[in-house]
C-alpha positions in Angstrom: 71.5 -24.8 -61.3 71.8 -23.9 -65.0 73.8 -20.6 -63.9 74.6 -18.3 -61.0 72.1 -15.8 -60.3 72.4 -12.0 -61.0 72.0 -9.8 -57.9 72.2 -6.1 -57.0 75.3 -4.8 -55.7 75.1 -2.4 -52.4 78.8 -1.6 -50.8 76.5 -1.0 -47.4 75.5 -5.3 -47.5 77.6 -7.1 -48.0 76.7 -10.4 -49.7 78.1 -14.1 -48.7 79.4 -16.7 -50.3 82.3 -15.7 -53.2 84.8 -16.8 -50.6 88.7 -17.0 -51.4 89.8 -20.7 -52.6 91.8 -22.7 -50.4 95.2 -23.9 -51.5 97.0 -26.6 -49.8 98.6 -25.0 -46.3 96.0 -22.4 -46.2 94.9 -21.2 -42.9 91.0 -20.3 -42.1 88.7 -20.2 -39.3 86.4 -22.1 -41.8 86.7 -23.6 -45.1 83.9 -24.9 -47.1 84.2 -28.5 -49.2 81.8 -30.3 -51.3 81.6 -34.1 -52.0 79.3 -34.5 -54.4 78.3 -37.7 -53.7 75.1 -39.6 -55.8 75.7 -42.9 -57.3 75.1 -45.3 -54.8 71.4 -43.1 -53.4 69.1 -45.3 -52.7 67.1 -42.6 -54.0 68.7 -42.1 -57.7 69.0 -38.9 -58.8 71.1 -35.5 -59.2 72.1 -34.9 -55.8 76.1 -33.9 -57.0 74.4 -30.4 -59.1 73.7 -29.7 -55.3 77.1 -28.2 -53.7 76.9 -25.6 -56.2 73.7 -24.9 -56.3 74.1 -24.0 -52.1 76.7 -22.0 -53.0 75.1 -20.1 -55.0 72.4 -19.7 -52.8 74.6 -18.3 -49.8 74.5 -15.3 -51.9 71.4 -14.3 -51.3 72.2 -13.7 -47.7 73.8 -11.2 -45.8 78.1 -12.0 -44.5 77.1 -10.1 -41.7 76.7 -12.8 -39.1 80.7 -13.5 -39.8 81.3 -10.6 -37.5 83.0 -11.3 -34.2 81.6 -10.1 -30.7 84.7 -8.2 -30.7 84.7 -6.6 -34.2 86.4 -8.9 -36.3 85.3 -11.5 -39.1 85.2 -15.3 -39.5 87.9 -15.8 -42.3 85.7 -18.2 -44.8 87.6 -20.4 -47.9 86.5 -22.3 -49.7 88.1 -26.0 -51.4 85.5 -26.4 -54.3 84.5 -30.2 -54.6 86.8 -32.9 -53.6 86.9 -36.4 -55.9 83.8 -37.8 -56.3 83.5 -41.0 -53.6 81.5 -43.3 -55.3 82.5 -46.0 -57.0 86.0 -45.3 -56.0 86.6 -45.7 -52.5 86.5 -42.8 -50.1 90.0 -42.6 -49.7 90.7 -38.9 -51.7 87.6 -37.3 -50.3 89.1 -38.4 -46.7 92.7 -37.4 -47.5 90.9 -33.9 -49.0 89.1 -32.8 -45.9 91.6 -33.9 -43.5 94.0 -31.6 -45.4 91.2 -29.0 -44.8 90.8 -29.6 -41.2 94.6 -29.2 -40.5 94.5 -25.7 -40.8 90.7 -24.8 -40.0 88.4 -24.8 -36.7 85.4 -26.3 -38.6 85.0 -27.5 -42.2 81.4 -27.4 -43.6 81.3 -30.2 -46.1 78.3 -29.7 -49.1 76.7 -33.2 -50.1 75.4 -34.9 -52.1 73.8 -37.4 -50.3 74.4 -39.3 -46.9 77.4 -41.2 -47.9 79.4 -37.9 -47.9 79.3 -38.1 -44.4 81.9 -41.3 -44.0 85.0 -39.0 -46.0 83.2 -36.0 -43.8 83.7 -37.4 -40.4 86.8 -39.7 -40.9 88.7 -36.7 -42.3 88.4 -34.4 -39.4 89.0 -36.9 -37.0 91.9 -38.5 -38.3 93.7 -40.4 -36.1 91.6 -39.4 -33.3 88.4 -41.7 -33.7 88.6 -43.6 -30.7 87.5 -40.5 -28.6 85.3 -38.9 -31.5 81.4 -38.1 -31.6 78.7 -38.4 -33.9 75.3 -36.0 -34.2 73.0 -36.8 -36.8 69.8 -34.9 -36.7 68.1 -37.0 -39.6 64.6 -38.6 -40.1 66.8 -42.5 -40.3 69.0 -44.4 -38.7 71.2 -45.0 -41.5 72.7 -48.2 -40.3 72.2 -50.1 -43.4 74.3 -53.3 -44.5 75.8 -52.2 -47.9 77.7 -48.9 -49.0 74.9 -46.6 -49.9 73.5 -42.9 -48.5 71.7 -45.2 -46.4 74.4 -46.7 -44.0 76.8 -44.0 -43.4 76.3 -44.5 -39.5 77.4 -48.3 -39.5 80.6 -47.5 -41.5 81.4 -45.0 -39.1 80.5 -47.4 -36.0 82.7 -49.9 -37.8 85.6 -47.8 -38.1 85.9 -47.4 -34.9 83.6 -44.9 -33.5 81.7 -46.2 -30.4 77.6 -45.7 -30.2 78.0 -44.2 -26.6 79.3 -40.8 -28.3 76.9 -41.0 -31.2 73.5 -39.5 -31.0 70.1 -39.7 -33.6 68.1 -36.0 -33.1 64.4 -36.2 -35.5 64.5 -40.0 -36.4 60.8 -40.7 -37.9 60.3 -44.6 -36.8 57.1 -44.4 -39.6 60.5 -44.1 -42.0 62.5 -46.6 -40.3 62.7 -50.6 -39.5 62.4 -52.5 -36.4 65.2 -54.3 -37.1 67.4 -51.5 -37.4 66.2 -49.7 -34.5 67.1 -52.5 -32.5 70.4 -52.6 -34.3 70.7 -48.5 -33.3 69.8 -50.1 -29.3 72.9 -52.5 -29.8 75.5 -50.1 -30.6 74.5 -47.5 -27.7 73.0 -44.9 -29.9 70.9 -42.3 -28.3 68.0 -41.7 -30.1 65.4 -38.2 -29.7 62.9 -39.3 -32.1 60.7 -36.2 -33.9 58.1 -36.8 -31.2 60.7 -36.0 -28.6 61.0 -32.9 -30.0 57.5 -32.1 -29.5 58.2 -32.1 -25.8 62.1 -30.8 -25.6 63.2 -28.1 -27.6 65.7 -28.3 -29.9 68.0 -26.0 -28.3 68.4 -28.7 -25.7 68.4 -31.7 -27.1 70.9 -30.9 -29.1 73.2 -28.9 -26.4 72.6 -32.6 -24.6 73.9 -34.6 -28.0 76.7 -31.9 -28.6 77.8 -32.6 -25.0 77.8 -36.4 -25.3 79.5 -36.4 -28.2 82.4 -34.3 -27.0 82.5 -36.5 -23.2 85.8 -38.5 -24.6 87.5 -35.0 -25.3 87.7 -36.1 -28.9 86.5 -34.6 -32.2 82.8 -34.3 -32.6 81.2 -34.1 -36.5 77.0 -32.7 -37.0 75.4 -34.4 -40.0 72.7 -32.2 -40.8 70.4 -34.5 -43.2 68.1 -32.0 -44.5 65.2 -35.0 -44.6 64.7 -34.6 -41.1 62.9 -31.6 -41.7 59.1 -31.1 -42.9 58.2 -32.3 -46.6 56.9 -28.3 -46.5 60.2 -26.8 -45.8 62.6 -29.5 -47.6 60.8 -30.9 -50.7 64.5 -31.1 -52.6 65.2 -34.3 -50.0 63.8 -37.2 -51.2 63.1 -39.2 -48.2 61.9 -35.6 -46.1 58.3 -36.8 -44.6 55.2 -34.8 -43.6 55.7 -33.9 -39.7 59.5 -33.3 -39.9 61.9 -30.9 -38.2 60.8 -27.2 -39.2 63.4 -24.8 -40.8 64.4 -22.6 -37.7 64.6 -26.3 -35.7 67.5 -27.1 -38.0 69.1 -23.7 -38.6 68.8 -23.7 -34.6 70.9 -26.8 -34.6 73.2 -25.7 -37.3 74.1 -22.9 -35.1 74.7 -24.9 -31.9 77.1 -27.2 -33.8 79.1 -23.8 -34.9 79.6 -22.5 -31.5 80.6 -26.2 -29.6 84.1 -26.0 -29.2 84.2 -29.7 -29.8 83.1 -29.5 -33.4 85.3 -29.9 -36.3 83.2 -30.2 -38.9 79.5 -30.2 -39.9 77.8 -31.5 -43.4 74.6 -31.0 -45.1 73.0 -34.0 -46.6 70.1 -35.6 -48.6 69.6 -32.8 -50.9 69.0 -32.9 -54.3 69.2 -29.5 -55.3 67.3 -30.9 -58.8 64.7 -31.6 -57.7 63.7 -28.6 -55.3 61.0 -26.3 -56.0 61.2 -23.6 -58.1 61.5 -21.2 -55.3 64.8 -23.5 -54.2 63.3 -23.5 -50.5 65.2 -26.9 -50.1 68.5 -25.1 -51.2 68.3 -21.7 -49.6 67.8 -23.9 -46.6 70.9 -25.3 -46.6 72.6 -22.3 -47.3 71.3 -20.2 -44.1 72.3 -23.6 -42.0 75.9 -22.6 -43.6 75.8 -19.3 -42.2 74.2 -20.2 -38.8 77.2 -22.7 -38.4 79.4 -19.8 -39.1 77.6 -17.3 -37.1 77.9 -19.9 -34.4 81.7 -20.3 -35.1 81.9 -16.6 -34.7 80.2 -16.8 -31.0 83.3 -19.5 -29.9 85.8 -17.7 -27.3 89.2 -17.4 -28.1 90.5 -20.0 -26.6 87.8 -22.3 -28.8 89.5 -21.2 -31.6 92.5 -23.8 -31.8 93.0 -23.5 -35.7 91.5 -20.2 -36.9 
């Protein structure tokens, strides 16, 4: 994004994104964090420009969908970027979002690519990994040897979180290996491939996922890897393939994650906000799965709301 867009201003609709910053002991019902990862994409490019350029998509869109059942609003900060990852360890982005997470019921961390999902997850679960769960809903496997975007999965497997509680929503075997397919088969994983999906709606298979995730009683963390959608809708994402998710599928998703009680934390992946289309479809994508998490958040009971 060379620079933040100029929009009308009308008192009557209201506009999101411009949230407070978070400071260290703030208190939200959400807080927003990017981690700009890039360096080590199998896919090189400029996928860091791209937690700015969501939020200056959100925007565009109405806060409206903050708004309780009961009148009141989703409180919303935001952390700006944590350090860089790559090259470096994960260590800072970890320690950053875990700081988040102690005072919020669900971070939404902006990638950069897949690896942002390691300090992601491992931050809001903490200490409690051993009864955590994983949803991906992403067009691969990501259970790569190496530290890339392209093995995010096995790092997380390796660090203690067991397959049984992680589930693959939109995997694409066309995109994948056999060998790691059979590697996903080892660990556990459940796996809804895209064709699934032609036969079980979204809203289903990812209630199921959701509620596997959360069987342990432990922390559950969405990655929402934009390439699991259509090339149409997500043409930012390198590796998004003809025949993928369509937008509402996802938003759909990113909505469901919101209102699980057992979610503490979502991301959105893959996207390099560079190379979108003109018409940042890719972008303004992610920014609406922002505010569906959110308007899911909002739909939580009371008693979901152990940190707001």
């Amino acid at each position: 994004m060379s620079g933040r867009s100029v929009l009308s201003h009308d008192p009557l609709w209201p506009r999101a994104g411009d949230w407070p910053s978070w400071t260290p002991g703030s208190r939200a019902d959400a807080v927003l964090v990017g981690i700009p990862t890039w360096r080590t994409s199998l896919s090189p490019g400029q996928a860091h420009t791209t937690p700015a350029a969501i939020r200056d998509a959100l925007r565009y869109y109405s806060a409206d969908a903050l708004a309780r059942p009961d009148g009141s609003r989703v409180t919303v900060l935001d952390a700006g970027d944590a350090p860089e990852p790559d090259g470096a360890g994960d260590e800072a982005a970890t320690a950053r979002v875990a700081e988040v997470a102690a005072g919020a019921s669900l971070v939404i961390v902006l990638g950069g690519d897949n690896a942002a999902t390691v300090p992601a997850a491992l931050g809001a679960w903490g200490t409690r990994i051993g009864t955590a769960g994983l949803v991906t809903l992403d067009a691969h496997h990501d259970l790569r040897d190496g530290t890339t975007n392209g093995s995010p999965v096995r790092r997380l497997l390796e660090a203690g979180l067991s397959g049984d509680r992680t589930s693959q929503l939109g995997i694409e075997p066309l995109a994948n290996s056999r060998a790691y397919a059979a590697r996903t088969a080892e660990k556990g994983i459940t796996v809804v491939t895209r064709a699934d999906l032609l036969r079980t709606p979204i809203a289903a298979a990812m209630t199921a996922a959701l509620d596997r995730a959360a069987s342990a009683g432990g922390p559950v963390h969405v990655d929402l890897d934009l390439d699991v959608c259509d090339r149409s809708v997500a043409p930012g994402c390198p590796a998004s393939v003809p025949g993928g998710l369509s937008a509402i599928e996802l938003r759909t998703a990113a909505r469901l994650a919101g209102a699980h009680p057992a979610v503490v934390s979502i991301d959105l992946t893959e996207l390099d906000a560079a190379r979108d289309t003109a018409d940042q479809r890719t972008v303004r994508l992610a920014a609406l799965c922002v505010l569906e998490a959110l308007a899911g958040l909002a739909s939580r009971p009371p008693a979901a709301r152990a940190k707001g």
